[in-house]
C-alpha positions in Angstrom: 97.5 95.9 102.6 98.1 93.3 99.7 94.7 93.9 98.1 95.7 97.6 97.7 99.2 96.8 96.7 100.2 97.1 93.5 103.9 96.1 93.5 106.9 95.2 96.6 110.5 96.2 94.4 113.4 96.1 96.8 116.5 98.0 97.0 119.6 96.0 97.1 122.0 97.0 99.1 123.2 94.6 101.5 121.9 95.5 105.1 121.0 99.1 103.6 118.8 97.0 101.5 115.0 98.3 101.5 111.2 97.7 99.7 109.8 100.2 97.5 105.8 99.6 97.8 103.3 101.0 95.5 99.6 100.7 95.2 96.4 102.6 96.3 95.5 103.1 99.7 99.1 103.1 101.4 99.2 106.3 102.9 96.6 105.6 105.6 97.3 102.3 106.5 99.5 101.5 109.3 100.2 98.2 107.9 102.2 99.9 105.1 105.2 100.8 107.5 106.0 97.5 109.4 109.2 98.0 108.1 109.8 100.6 110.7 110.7 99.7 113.9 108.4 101.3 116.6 109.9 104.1 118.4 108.4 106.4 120.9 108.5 110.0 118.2 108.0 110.4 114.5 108.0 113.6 113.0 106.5 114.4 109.2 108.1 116.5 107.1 105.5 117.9 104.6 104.7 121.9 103.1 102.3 123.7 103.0 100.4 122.2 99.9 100.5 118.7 100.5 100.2 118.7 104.5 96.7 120.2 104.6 95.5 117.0 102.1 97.3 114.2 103.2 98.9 114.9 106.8 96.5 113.7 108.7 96.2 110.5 107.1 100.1 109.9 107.3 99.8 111.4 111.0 96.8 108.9 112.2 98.5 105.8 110.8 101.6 106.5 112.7 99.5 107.1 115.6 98.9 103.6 115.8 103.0 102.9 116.3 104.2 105.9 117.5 103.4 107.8 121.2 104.1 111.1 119.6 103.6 112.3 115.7 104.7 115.8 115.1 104.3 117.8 112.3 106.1 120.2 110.7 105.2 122.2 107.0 107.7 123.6 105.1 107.5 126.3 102.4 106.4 125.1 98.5 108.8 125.1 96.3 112.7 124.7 94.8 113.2 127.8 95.9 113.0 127.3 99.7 115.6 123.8 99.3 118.1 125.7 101.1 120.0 125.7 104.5 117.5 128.5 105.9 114.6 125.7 105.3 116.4 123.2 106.3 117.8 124.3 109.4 113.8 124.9 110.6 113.5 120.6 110.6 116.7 120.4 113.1 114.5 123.2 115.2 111.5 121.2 114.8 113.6 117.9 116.1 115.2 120.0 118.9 111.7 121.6 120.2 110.3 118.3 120.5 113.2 116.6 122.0 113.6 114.2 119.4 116.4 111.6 119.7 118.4 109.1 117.9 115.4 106.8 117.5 112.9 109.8 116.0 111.8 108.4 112.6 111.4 111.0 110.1 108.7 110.6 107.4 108.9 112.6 104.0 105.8 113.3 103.3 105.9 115.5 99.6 107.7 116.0 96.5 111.1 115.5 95.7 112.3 118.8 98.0 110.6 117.5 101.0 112.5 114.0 100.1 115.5 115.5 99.2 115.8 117.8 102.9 114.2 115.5 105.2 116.8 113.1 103.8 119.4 115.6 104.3 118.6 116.4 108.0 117.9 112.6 108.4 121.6 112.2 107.3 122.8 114.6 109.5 120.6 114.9 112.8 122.4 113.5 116.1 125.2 112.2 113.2 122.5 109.7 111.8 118.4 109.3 112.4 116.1 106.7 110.3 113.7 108.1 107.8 110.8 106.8 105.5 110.0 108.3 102.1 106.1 109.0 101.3 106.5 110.7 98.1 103.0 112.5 97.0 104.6 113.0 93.2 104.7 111.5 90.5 108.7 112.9 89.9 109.6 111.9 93.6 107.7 108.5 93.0 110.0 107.2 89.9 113.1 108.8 90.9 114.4 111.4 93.9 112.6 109.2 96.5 114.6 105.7 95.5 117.8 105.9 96.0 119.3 107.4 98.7 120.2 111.2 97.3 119.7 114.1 99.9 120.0 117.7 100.2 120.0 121.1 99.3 120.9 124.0 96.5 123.0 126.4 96.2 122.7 129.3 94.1 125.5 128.1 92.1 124.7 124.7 91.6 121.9 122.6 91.8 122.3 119.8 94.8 125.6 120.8 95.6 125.4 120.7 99.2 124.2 116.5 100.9 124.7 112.9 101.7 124.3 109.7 100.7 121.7 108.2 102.8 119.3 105.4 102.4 115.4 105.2 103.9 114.0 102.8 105.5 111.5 101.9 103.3 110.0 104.1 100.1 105.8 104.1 99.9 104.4 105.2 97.1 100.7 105.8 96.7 99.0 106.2 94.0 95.6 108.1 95.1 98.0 111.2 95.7 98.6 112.1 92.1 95.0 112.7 92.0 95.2 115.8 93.6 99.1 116.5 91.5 98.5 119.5 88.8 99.0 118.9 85.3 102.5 120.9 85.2 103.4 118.4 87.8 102.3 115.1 86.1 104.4 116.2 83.1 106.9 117.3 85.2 107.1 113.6 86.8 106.5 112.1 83.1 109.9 113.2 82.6 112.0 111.3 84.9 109.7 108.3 83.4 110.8 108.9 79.9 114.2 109.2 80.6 114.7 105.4 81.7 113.7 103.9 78.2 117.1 105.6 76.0 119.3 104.8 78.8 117.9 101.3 80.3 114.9 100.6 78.0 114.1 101.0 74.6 110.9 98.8 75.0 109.8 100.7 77.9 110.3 103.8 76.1 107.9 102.4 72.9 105.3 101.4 75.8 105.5 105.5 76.9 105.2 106.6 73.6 102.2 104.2 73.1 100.3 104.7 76.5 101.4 108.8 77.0 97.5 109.6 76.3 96.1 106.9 79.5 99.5 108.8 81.8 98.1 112.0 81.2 94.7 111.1 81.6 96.0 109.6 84.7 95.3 105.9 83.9 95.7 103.8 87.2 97.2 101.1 85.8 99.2 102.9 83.2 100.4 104.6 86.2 101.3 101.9 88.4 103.1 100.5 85.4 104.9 103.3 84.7 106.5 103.3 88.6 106.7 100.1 89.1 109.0 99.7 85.6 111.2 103.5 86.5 111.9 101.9 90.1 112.9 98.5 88.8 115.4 100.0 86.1 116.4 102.2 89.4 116.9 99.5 91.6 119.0 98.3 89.2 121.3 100.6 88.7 121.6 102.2 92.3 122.2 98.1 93.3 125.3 98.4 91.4 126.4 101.7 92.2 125.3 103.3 95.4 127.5 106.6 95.4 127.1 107.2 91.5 131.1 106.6 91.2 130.2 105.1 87.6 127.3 103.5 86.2 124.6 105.4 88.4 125.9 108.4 86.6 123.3 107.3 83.9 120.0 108.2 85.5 121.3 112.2 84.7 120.8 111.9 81.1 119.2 115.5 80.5 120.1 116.6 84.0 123.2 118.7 83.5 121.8 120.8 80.7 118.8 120.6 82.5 120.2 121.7 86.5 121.7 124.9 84.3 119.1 125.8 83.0 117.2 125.2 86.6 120.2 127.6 88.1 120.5 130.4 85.4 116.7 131.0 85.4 116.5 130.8 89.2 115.0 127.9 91.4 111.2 127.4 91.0 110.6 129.6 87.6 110.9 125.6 85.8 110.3 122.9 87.5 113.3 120.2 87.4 110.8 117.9 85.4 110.4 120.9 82.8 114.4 121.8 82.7 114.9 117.7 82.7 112.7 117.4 79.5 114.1 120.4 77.8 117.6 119.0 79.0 117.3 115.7 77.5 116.5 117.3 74.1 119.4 119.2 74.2 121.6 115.9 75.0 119.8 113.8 72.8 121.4 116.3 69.8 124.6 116.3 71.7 124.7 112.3 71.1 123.7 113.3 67.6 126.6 115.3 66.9 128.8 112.9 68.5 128.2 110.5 66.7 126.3 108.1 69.0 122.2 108.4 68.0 120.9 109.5 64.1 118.5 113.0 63.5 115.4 110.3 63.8 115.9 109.0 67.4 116.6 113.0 68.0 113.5 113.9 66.7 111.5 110.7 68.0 112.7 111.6 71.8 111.7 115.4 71.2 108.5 114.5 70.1 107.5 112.0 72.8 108.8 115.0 75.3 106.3 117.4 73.7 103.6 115.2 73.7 104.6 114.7 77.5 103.3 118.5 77.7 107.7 119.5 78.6 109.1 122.1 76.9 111.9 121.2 74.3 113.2 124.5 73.5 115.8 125.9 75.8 115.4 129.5 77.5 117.9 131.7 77.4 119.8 132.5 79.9 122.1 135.3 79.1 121.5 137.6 75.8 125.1 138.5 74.7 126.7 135.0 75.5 123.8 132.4 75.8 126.2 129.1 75.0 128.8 130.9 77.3 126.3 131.1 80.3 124.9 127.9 80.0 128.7 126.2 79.9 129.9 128.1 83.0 126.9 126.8 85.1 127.2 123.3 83.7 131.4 123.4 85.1 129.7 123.4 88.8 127.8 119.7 87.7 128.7 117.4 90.2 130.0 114.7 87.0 132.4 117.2 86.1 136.2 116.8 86.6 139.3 119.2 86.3 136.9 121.8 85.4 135.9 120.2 82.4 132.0 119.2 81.5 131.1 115.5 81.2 127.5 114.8 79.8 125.2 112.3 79.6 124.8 110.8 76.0 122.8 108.0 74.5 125.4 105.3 73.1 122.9 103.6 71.5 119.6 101.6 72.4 119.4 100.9 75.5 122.6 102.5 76.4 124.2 105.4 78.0 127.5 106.5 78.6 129.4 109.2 80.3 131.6 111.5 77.2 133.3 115.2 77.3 132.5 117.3 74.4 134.6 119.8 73.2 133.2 123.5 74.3 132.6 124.2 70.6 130.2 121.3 69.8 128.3 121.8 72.9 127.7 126.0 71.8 126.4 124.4 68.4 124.1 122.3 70.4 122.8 125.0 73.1 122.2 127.3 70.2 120.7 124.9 68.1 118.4 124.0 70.8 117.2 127.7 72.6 115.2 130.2 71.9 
């Protein structure tokens, strides 16, 4: 496996602790999950895009360490991240008499990841689970880190748990098949560590955004390797995002609005991410916090990403007034009042209210 493997990061977190691999050629190789411990069932969680390409691989390597691999493919799409969806993995685990030491594997994006989690977390009070993320978006961010479950049609992951993988393997030969929209979907979450965690990071996107799109190898590789170690990081020193962890939603609570008001799956979260970043970027500006040049800087490297960076609207007689009573149901908020995600300068981000005012200017400033 080392002559495939790009990079080992690992997760710190005390006897939760776990590796993040990357490289080419994981997905088949059986050697990739030895930090699994051998039981006698493993079921993969994929849908019904990825599973037909990459199942079988995922399915044969297990084969080698498990007596029985099941398979189950769920519906594409934020749309199906729901209780309906996710109640058809707990049949799948009943049906095959699955028990307490039935690995799951996610084997998908960042919904398979984020409800295989889920029903990991809750199965039997508790069942181990391994994230094979098959996007570029589930590769830098929703597959590290230990975030699971499901929407509601109120709020975006309203409704999960806490709860860590095994082991998180990341290969790079599956973004080959990943459509454009999805790459600079997944280019997103990448941009977002460098104002937060990184300005030289973010000056090494900006510089290589041509070889990422062209879907570089190496460019890629870099650009994983560096959004999980920043991730690492972070989630090392604050598991249940009580403060600091609070920083990798920069863009994410204009951005889960806008994900909720135009209904799940019409934007991808990358798209509503880049477009919410922009939109919190000028918030910082109005605060105070970042000038009109870093503003425009970030909103161009966004663009060049292939993300929108103009808003939709979302209601046509009160679009500020829509947008602020879906962004009171963001898990950061407190009392019922808004807490956002600015930039506090390079490198750094901090948690701030805004008054209800400034935030209109900004929303209308920033849609359509």
């Amino acid at each position: 496996m080392t002559s495939a493997l790009f990079h080992t990061i690992q997760i710190a977190l005390g006897e939760r602790s776990y590796p993040i691999h990357i490289g080419s050629g994981l997905l088949g190789r059986s050697s990739a999950y030895d930090a699994v411990s051998v039981s006698s069932t493993a079921l993969v969680v994929s849908n019904t895009t990825v599973a037909p390409l990459y199942a079988q691989q995922l399915i044969t390597a297990l084969s080698q360490k498990f007596r029985k691999v099941d398979l189950i493919s769920l519906p594409d799409g934020e749309q199906y991240k729901t209780w309906e969806t996710l109640n058809s993995i707990f049949d799948a685990l009943l049906a095959n008499s699955c028990d307490r030491k039935t690995v799951l594997f996610a084997l998908g994006g960042g919904v398979v990841g984020d409800m295989t989690g889920f029903a990991a977390a809750c199965y039997m009070r508790g069942v181990p689970f391994v994230q094979v993320p098959t996007t570029l978006l589930a590769q830098v961010d929703s597959s590290v880190g230990g975030k699971t479950g499901i929407n509601h049609p109120l709020g975006k992951n309203m409704i999960g748990a806490f709860y860590q993988p095994l082991q998180v393997v990341c290969d790079l030969d599956t973004l080959k098949t990943l459509p454009d929209r999805e790459l600079s979907a997944g280019l997103a979450e990448v941009i977002k560590y460098g104002p937060i965690a990184d300005m030289e990071f973010l000056d090494w996107i900006e510089a290589n955004m041509a070889r990422l799109l062209a879907r570089d190898v190496q460019a890629l590789a870099h650009a994983i390797q560096r959004s999980c170690e920043i991730k690492a990081w972070v989630v090392g020193q604050d598991e249940r995002e009580s403060g600091l962890r609070a920083i990798l939603n920069f863009g994410h609570t204009f951005g889960h609005a806008i994900e909720a008001g135009m209904g799940y799956g019409r934007w991808l979260h990358g798209e509503a991410v880049g477009c919410g970043m922009v939109m919190a970027a000028h918030l910082s500006c109005e605060l105070g916090r970042v000038d009109a040049a870093f503003v425009q800087r970030l909103t161009n490297i966004i663009r060049a990403a292939g993300l929108p960076v103009v808003g939709p609207r979302l209601d046509e007689t009160d679009n500020a007034g829509r947008y602020l009573e879906l962004m009171r149901f963001d898990k950061k908020s407190e009392g019922g009042a808004i807490r956002f995600v600015v930039i506090d300068g390079p490198s750094r981000a901090a948690m701030r209210a805004a008054p209800d005012a400034v935030v209109r200017q900004v929303i209308d400033c920033c849609c359509a």
